[in-house]
C-alpha positions as a Markdown table, in Angstrom:
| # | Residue | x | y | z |
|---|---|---|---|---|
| 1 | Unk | -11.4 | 1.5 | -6.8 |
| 2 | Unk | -9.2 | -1.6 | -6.7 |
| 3 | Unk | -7.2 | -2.9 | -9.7 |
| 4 | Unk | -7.7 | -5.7 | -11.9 |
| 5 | Unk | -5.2 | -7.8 | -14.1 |
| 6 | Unk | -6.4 | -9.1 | -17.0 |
| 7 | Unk | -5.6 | -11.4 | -19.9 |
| 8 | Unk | -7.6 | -10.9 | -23.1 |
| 9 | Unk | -7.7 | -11.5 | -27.3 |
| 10 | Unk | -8.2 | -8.6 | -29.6 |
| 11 | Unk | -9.9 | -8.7 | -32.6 |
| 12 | Unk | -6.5 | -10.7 | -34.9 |
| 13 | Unk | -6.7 | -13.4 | -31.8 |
| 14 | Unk | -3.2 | -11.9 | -30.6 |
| 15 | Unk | -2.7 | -12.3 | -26.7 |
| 16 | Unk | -3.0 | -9.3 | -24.5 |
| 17 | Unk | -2.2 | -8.4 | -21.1 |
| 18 | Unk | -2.4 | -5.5 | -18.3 |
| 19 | Unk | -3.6 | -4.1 | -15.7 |
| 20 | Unk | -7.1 | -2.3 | -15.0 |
| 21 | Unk | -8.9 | 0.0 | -12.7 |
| 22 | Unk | -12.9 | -1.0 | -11.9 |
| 23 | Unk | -15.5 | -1.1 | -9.5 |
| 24 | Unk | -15.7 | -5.2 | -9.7 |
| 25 | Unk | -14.1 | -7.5 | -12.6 |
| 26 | Unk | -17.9 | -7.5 | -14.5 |
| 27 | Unk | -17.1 | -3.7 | -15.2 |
| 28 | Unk | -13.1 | -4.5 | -16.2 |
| 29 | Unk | -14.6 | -7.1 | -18.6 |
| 30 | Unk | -17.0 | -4.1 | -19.9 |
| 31 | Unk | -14.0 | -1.8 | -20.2 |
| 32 | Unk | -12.5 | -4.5 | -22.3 |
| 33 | Unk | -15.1 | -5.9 | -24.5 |
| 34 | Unk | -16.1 | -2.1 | -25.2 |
| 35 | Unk | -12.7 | -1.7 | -26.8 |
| 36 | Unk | -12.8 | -4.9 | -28.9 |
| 37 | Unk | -10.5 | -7.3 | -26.4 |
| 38 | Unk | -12.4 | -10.7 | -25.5 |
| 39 | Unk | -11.3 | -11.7 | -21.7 |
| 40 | Unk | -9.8 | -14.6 | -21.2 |
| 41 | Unk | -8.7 | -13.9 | -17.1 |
| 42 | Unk | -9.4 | -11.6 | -14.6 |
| 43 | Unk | -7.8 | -11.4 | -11.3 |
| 44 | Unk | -7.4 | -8.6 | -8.4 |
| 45 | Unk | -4.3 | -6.8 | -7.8 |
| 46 | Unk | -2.1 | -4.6 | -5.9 |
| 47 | Unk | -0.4 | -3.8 | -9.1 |
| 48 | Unk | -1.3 | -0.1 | -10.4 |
| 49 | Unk | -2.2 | 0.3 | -13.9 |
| 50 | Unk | 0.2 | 2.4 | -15.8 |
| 51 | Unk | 0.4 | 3.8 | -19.3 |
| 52 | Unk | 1.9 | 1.2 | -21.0 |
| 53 | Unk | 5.6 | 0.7 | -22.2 |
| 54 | Unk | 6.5 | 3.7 | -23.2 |
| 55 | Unk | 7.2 | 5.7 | -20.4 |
| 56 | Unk | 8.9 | 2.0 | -18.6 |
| 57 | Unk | 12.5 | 3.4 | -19.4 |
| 58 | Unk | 12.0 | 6.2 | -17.2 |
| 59 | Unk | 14.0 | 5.9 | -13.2 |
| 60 | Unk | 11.6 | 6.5 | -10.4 |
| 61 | Unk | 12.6 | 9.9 | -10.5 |
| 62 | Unk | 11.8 | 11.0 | -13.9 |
| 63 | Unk | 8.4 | 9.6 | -13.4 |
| 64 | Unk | 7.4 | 11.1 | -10.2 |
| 65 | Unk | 8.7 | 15.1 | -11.3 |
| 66 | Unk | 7.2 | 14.6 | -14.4 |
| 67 | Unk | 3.9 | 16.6 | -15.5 |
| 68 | Unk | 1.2 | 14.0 | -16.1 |
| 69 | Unk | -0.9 | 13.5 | -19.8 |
| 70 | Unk | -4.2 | 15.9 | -18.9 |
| 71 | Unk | -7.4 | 15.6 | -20.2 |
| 72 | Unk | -6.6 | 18.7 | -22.3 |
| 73 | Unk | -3.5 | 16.8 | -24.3 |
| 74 | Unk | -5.8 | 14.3 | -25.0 |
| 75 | Unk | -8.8 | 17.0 | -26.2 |
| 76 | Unk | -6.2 | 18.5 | -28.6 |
| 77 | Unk | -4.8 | 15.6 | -29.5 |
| 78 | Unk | -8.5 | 14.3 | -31.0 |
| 79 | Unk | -8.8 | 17.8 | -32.8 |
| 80 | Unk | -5.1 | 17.5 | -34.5 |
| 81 | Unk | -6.2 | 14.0 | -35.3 |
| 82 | Unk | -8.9 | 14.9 | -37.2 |
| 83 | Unk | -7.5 | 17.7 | -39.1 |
| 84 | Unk | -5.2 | 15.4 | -40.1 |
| 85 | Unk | -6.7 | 12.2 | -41.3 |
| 86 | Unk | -10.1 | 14.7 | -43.0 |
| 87 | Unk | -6.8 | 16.7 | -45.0 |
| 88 | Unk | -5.9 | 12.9 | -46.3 |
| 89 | Unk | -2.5 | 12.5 | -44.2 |
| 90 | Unk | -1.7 | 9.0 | -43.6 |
| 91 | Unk | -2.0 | 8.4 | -39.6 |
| 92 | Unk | 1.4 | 7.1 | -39.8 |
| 93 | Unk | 2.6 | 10.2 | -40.8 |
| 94 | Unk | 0.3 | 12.0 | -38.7 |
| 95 | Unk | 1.4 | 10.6 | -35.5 |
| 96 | Unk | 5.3 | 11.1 | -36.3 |
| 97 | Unk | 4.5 | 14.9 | -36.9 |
| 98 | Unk | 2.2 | 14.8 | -33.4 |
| 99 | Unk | 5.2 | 13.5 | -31.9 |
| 100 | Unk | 7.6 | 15.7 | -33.1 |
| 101 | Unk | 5.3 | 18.7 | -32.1 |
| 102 | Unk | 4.1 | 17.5 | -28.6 |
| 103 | Unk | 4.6 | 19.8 | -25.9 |
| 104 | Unk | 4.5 | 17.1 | -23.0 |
| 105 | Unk | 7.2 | 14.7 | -22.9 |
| 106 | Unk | 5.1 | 12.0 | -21.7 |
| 107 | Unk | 2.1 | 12.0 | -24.4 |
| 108 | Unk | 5.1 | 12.4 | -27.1 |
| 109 | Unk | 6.2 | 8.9 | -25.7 |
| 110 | Unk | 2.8 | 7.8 | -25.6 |
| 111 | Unk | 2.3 | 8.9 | -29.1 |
| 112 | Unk | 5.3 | 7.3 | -29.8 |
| 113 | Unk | 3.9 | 3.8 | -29.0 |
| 114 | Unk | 0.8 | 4.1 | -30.3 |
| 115 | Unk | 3.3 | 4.3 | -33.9 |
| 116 | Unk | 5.1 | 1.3 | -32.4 |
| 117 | Unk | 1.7 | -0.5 | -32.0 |
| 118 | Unk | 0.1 | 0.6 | -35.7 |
| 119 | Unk | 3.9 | 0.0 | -37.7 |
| 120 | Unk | 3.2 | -4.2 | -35.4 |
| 121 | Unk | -0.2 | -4.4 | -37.2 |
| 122 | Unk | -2.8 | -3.5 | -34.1 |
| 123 | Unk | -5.5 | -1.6 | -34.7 |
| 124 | Unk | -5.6 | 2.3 | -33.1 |
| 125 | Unk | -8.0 | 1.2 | -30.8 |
| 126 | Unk | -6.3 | -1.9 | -29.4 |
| 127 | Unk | -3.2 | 0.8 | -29.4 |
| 128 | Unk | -4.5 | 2.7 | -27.4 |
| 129 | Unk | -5.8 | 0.3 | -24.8 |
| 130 | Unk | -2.1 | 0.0 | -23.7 |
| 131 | Unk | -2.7 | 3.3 | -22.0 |
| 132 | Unk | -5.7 | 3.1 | -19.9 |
| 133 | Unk | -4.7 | 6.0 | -17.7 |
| 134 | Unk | -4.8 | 8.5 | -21.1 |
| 135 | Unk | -7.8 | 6.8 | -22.8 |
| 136 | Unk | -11.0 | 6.4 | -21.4 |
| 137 | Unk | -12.8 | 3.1 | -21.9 |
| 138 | Unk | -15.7 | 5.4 | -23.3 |
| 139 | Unk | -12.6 | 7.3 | -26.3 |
| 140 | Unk | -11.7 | 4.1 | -27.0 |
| 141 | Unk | -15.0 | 2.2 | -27.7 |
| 142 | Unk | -15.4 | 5.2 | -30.2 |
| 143 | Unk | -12.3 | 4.7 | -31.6 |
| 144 | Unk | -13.6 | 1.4 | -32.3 |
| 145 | Unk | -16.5 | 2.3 | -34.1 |
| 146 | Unk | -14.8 | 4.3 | -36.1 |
| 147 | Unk | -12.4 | 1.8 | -37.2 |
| 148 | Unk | -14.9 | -0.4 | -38.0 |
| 149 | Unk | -17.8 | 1.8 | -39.8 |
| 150 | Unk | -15.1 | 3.8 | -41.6 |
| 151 | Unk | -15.6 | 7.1 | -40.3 |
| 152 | Unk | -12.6 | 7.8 | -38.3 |
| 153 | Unk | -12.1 | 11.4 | -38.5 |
| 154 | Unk | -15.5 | 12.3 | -37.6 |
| 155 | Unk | -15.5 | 10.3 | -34.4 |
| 156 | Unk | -12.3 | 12.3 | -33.4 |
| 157 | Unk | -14.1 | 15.7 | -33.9 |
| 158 | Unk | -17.0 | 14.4 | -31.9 |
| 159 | Unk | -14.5 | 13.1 | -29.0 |
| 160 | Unk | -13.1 | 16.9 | -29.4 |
| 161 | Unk | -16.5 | 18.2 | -28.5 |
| 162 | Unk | -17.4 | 15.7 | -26.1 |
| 163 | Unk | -14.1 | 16.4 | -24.2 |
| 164 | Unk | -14.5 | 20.1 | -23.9 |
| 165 | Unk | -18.2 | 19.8 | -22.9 |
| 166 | Unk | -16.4 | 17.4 | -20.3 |
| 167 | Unk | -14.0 | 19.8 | -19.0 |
| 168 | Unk | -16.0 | 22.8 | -19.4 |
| 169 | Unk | -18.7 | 21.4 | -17.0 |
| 170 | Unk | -16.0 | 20.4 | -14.6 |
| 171 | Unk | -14.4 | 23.6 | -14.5 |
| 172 | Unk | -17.2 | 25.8 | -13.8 |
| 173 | Unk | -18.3 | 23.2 | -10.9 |
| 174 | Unk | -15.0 | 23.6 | -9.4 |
| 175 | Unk | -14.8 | 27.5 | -10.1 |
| 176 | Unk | -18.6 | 27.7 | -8.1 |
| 177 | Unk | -18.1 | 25.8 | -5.4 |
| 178 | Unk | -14.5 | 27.6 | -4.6 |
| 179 | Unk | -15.3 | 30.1 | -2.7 |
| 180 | Unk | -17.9 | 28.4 | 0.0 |
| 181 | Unk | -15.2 | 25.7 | 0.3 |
| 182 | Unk | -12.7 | 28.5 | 1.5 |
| 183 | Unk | -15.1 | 30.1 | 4.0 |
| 184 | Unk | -16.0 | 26.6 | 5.6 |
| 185 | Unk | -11.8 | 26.0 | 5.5 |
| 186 | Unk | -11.8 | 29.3 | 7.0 |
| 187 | Unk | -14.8 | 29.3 | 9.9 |
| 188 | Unk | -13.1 | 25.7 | 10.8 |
| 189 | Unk | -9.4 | 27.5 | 11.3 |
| 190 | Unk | -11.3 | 30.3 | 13.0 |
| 191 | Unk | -13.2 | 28.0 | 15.9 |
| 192 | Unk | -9.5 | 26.0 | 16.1 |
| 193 | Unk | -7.5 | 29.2 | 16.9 |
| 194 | Unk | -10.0 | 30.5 | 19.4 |
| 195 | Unk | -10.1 | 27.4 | 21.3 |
| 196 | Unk | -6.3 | 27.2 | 21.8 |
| 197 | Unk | -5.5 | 30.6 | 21.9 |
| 198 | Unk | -7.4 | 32.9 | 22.8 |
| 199 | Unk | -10.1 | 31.0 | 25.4 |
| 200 | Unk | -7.3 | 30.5 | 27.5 |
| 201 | Unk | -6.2 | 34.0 | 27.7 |
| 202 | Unk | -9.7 | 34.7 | 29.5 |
| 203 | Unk | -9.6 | 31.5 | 31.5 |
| 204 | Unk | -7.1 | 33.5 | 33.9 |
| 205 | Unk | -9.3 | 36.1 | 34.0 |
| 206 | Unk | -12.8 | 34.6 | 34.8 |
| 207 | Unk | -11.3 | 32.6 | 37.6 |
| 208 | Unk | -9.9 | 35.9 | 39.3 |
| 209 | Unk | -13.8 | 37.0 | 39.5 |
| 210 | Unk | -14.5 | 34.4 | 42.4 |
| 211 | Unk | -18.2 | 34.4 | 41.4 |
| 212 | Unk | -20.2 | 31.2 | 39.1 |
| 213 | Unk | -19.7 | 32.0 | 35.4 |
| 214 | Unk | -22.5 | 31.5 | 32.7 |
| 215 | Unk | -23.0 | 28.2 | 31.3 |
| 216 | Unk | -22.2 | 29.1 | 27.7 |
| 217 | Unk | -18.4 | 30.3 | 29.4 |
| 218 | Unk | -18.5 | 27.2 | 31.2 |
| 219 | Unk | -19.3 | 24.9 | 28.2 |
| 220 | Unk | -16.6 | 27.3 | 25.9 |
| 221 | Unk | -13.8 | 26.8 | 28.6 |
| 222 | Unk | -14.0 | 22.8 | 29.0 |
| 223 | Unk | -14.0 | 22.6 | 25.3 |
| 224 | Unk | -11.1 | 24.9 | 25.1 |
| 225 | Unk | -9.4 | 22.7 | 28.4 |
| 226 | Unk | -10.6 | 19.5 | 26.4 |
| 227 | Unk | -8.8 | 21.1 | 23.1 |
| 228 | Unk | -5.7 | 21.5 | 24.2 |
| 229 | Unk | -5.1 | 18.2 | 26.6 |
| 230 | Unk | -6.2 | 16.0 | 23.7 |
| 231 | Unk | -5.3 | 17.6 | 20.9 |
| 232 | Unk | -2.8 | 14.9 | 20.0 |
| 233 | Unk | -5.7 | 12.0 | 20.3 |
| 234 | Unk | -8.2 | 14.2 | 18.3 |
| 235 | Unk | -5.8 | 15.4 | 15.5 |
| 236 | Unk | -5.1 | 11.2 | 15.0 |
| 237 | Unk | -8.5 | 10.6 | 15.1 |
| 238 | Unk | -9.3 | 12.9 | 12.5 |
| 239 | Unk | -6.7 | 11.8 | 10.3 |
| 240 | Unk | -7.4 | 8.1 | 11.3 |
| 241 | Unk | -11.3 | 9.3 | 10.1 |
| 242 | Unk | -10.3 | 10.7 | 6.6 |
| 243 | Unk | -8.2 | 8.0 | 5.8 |
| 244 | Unk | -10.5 | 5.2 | 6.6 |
| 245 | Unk | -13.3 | 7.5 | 4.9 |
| 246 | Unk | -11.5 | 7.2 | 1.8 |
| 247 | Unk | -10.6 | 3.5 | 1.7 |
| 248 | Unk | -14.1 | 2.5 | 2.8 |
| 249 | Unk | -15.2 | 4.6 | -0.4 |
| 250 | Unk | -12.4 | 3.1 | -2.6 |
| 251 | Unk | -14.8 | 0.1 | -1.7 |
| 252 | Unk | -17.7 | -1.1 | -4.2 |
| 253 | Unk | -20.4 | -0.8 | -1.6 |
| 254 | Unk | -18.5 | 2.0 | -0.2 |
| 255 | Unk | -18.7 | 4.5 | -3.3 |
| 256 | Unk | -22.4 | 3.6 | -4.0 |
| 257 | Unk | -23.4 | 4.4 | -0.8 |
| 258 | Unk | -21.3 | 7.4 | -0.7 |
| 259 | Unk | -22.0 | 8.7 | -4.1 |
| 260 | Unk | -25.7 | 7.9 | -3.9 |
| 261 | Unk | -26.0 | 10.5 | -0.3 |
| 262 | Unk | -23.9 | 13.4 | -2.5 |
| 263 | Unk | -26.8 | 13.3 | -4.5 |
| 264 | Unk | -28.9 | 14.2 | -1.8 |
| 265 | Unk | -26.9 | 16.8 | -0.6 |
| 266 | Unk | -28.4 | 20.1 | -0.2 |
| 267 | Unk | -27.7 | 22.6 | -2.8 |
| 268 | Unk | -24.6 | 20.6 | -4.4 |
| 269 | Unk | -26.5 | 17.2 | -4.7 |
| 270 | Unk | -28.6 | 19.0 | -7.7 |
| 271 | Unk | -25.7 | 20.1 | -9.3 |
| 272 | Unk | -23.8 | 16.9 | -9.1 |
| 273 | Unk | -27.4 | 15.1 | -10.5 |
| 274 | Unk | -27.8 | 17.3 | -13.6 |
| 275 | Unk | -24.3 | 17.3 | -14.5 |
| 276 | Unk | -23.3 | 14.1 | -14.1 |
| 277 | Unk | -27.0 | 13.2 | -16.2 |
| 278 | Unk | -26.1 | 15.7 | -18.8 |
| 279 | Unk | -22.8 | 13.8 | -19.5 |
| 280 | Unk | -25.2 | 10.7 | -19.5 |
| 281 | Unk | -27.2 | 12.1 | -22.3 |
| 282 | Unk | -24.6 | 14.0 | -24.3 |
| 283 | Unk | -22.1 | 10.5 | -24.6 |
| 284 | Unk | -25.1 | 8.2 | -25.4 |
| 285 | Unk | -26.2 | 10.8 | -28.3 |
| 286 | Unk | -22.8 | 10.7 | -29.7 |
| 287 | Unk | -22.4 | 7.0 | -29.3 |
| 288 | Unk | -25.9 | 6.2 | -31.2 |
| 289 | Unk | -25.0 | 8.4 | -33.5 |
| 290 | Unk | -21.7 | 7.0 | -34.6 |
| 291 | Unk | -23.6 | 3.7 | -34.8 |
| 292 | Unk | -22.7 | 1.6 | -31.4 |
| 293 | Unk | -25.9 | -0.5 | -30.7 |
| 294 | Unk | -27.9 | 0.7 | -27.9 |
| 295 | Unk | -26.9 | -2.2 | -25.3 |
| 296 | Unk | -23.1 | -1.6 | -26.1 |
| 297 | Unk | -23.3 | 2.1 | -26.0 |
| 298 | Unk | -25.4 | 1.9 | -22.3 |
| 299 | Unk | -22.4 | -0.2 | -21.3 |
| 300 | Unk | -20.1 | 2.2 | -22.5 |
| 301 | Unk | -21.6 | 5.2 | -21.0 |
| 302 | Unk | -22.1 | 4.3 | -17.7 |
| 303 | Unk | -18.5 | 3.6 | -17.4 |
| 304 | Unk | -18.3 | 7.8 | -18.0 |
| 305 | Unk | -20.5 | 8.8 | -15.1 |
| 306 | Unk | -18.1 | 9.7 | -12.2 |
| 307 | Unk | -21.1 | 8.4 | -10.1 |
| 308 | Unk | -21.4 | 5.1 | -9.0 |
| 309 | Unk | -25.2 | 4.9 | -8.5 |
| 310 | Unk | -26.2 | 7.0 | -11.3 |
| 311 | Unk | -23.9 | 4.1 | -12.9 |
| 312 | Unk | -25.6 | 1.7 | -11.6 |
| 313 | Unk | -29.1 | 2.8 | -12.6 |
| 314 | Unk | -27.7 | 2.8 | -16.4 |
| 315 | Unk | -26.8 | -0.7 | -15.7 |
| 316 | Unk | -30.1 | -1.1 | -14.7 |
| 317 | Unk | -31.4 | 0.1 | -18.4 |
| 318 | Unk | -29.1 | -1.4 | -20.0 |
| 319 | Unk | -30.4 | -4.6 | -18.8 |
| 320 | Unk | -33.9 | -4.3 | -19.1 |
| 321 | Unk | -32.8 | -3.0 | -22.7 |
| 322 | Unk | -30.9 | -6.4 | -23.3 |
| 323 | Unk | -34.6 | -8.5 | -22.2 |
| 324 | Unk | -36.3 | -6.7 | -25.0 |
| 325 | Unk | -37.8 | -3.5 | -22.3 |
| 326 | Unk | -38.3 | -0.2 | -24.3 |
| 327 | Unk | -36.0 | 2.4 | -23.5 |
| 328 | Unk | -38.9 | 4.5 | -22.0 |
| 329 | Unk | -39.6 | 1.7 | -19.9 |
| 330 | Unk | -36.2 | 1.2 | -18.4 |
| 331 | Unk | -35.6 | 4.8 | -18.2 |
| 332 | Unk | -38.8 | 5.4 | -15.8 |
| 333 | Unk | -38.0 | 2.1 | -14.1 |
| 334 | Unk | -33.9 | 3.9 | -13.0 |
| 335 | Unk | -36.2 | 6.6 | -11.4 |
| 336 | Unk | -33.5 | 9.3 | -12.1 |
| 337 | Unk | -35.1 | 11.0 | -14.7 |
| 338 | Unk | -37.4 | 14.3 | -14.3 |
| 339 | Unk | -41.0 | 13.9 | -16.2 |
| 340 | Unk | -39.9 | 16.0 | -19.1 |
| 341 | Unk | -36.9 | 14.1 | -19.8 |
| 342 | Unk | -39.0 | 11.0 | -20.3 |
| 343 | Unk | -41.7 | 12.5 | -22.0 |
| 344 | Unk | -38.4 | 13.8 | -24.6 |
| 345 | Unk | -37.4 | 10.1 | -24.4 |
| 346 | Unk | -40.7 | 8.8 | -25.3 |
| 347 | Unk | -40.9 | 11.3 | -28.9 |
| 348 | Unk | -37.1 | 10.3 | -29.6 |
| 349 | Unk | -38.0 | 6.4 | -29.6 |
| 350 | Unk | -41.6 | 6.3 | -31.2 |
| 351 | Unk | -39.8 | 8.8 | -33.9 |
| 352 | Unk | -36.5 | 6.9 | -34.2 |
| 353 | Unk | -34.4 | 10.2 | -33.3 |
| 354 | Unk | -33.5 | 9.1 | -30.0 |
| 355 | Unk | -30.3 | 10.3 | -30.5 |
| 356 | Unk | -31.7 | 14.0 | -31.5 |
| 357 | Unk | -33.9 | 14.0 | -28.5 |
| 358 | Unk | -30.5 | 12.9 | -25.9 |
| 359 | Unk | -28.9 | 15.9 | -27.4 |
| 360 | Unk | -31.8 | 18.3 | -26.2 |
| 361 | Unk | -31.7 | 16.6 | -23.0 |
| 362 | Unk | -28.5 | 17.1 | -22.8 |
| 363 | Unk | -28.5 | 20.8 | -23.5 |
| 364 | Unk | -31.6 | 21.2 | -21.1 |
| 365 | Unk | -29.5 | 19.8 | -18.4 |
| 366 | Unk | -26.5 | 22.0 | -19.2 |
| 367 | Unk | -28.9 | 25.0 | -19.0 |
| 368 | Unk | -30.2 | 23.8 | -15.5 |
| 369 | Unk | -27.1 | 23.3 | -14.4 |
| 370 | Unk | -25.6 | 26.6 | -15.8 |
| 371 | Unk | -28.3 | 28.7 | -13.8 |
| 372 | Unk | -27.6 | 26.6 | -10.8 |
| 373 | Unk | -24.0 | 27.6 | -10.9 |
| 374 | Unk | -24.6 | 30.8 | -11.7 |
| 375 | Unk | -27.1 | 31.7 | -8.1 |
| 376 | Unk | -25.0 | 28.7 | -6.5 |
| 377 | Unk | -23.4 | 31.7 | -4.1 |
| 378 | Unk | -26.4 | 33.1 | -3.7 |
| 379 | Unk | -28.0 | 29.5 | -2.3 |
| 380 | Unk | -25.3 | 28.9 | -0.1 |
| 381 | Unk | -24.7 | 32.7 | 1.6 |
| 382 | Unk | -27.4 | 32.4 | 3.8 |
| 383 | Unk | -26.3 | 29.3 | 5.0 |
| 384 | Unk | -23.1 | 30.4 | 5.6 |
| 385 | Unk | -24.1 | 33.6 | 7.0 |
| 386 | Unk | -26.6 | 31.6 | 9.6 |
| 387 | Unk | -23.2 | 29.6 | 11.0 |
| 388 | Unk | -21.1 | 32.3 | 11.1 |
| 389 | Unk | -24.2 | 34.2 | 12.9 |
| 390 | Unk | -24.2 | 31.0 | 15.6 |
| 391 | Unk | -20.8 | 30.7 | 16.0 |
| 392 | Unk | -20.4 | 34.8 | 17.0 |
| 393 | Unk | -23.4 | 33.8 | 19.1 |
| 394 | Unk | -21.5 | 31.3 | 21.0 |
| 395 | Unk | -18.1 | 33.5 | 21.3 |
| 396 | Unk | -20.6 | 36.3 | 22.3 |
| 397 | Unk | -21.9 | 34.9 | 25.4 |
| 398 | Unk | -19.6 | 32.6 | 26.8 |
| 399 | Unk | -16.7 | 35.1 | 26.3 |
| 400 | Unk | -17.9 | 39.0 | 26.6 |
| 401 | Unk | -21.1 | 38.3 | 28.9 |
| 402 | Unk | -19.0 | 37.6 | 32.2 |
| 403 | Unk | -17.4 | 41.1 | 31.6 |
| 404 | Unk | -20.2 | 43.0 | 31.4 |
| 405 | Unk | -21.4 | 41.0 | 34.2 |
| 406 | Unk | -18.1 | 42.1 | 36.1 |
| 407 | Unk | -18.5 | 45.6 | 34.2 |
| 408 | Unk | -22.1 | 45.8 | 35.9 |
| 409 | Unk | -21.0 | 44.6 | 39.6 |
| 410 | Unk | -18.5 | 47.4 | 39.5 |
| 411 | Unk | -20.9 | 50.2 | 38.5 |
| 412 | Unk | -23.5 | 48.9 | 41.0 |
| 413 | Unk | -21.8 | 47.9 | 44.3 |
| 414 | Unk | -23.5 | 46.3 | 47.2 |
């Protein structure tokens, strides 16, 4: 996604400045007025975001061997935060012991500067901004609610749980989908080898048997002859592919497009759906229930989804939401919902528990996707099997059916 500079006024009018990561400058200008900074300027840059000031001291060097703030630093860093501040320590204090105590050098500097920004009279939250690569624009929206409805320490303990849900889910997506990705890695090496190494070694031999070889040999020795003549051209188109794959999803029409066919995707494309929808549901419950209004916390949420069109179809609520459309309505309207979620949606909103009702939607889709996950190997054996079955197939006849046609010509002379 490209990067956006901005110039903005927090909440004491004081001027504000840095740079952003979005899919277009409406969604920086979400990002900004969800953590309580009005926009004065927005402008496209080459510029990267970075984490502020406090790691600007650092050479080149230090920055690039350095390990990085993880999403787990930040998860314990929410749960410390709230022991603290519910045992009555000052967050002053708080942060300094933190700091002291922080195993990564980089989040102890972060830390550092969030004590810099409190002890200059900025709210956490505005602190906080400085880092947009640590903080999410969805953790610090909350930590703006809980600055201003007083309930500080509980928003940290629901950001705790919301963060391990978050990583838990990504995890055992990852840990799932490890093993097909190694056998795909490995039938691709496999077809690679045999066309430059060992195809060859029959070539010699096929031509010494002066007689019309099969068609399936035929096809396996141009592709082999093809291979290895142009192998220079088709290893830089392939890179030249995957680059320009990547920069033309970097794009805004790009990554819609993209992230809308990976939900279609056979197999994965329901796993990526009901994950991605039970992050949906679990943030908006926890939002609603630490008292963001609904149109703020629909703009705040669909900056979590790591899919652009599922994004875009909680834009879509949130603006028939903003023209006075029920959420029921809107929800059916983003046609992304199964029956039973918006029959769920439908109870929560004529009973006022919305946010109940998002939880049990939430924990519905964690089920779904648990079960998928857990026959996801399974699913995707036969498949696998079938390819590896064709591709034997292929190396069957075009490579062992001359010899026993040789074999068969020298048992039965003429």
């Amino acid at each position: 996604m490209p990067f956006f500079a901005y110039k903005g006024r927090d909440g004491r009018g004081e001027l504000l400045q840095g740079v952003l990561e979005g899919v277009d400058s409406g969604a920086v200008a979400d990002q900004l007025f969800g953590s309580g900074v009005t926009p004065l300027e927005i402008s496209v840059t080459k510029r990267r975001a970075t984490s502020g000031g406090a790691g600007s001291s650092l050479g080149w060097r230090e920055r690039l061997f350095e390990k990085k703030v993880t999403s787990m630093d930040v998860q314990l860093f929410s749960r410390q935060i709230y022991t603290l501040l519910k045992s009555g320590v000052p967050i002053m204090r708080g942060l300094a012991g933190l700091q002291e105590s922080a195993i990564s050098p980089a989040f102890a500097r972060i830390i550092k500067d969030l004590r810099e920004s409190l002890d200059a009279g900025r709210e956490l939250s505005i602190a906080m901004g400085r880092h947009p690569l640590v903080f999410t624009p969805f953790y610090l929206s909350m930590v703006k609610v809980g600055e201003m409805t007083g309930r500080l320490e509980e928003v940290f303990l629901r950001l705790f749980d919301h963060l391990e849900f978050d990583r838990d889910m990504r995890e055992r997506v990852k840990t799932a989908l490890r093993y097909p990705t190694f056998v795909v890695i490995a039938m691709v090496l496999a077809m690679v080898v045999v066309n430059i190494f060992v195809i060859p070694k029959f070539a010699s031999v096929f031509q010494s048997f002066g007689a019309e070889l099969p068609l399936m040999t035929r096809v396996l020795l141009t592709t082999s002859q093809f291979t290895i003549a142009w192998w220079p051209a088709l290893a830089g188109v392939t890179v030249a592919s995957i680059i320009g794959f990547k920069a033309w999803t970097r794009t805004l029409n790009g990554r819609l497009v993209w992230d809308r066919v990976k939900l279609r995707l056979p197999v994965a494309g329901k796993i990526i759906h009901k994950g991605t929808m039970a992050r949906f549901a679990r943030s908006f419950a926890l939002s609603l229930r630490s008292g963001v209004p609904i149109v703020q916390a629909l703009t705040v949420v669909s900056q979590t989804a790591d899919n652009a069109y599922l994004s875009s179809r909680v834009d879509q609520m949130r603006d028939g939401v903003e023209r006075g459309e029920s959420i029921l309505r809107t929800s059916t309207a983003a046609n992304v919902f199964t029956p039973i979620v918006l029959q769920m949606i439908a109870v929560g909103e004529e009973t006022g528990s919305i946010d109940d009702l998002m939880d049990e939607i939430a924990l519905m889709y964690e089920r779904e996707v648990d079960y998928e996950l857990k026959t996801l190997s399974s699913q995707i054996e036969p498949i696998l099997i079938t390819f590896l079955g064709i591709m034997v197939l292929i190396l069957a006849l075009g490579i062992f059916l001359p010899i026993w046609d040789l074999g068969q010509a020298a048992l039965h002379p003429k």
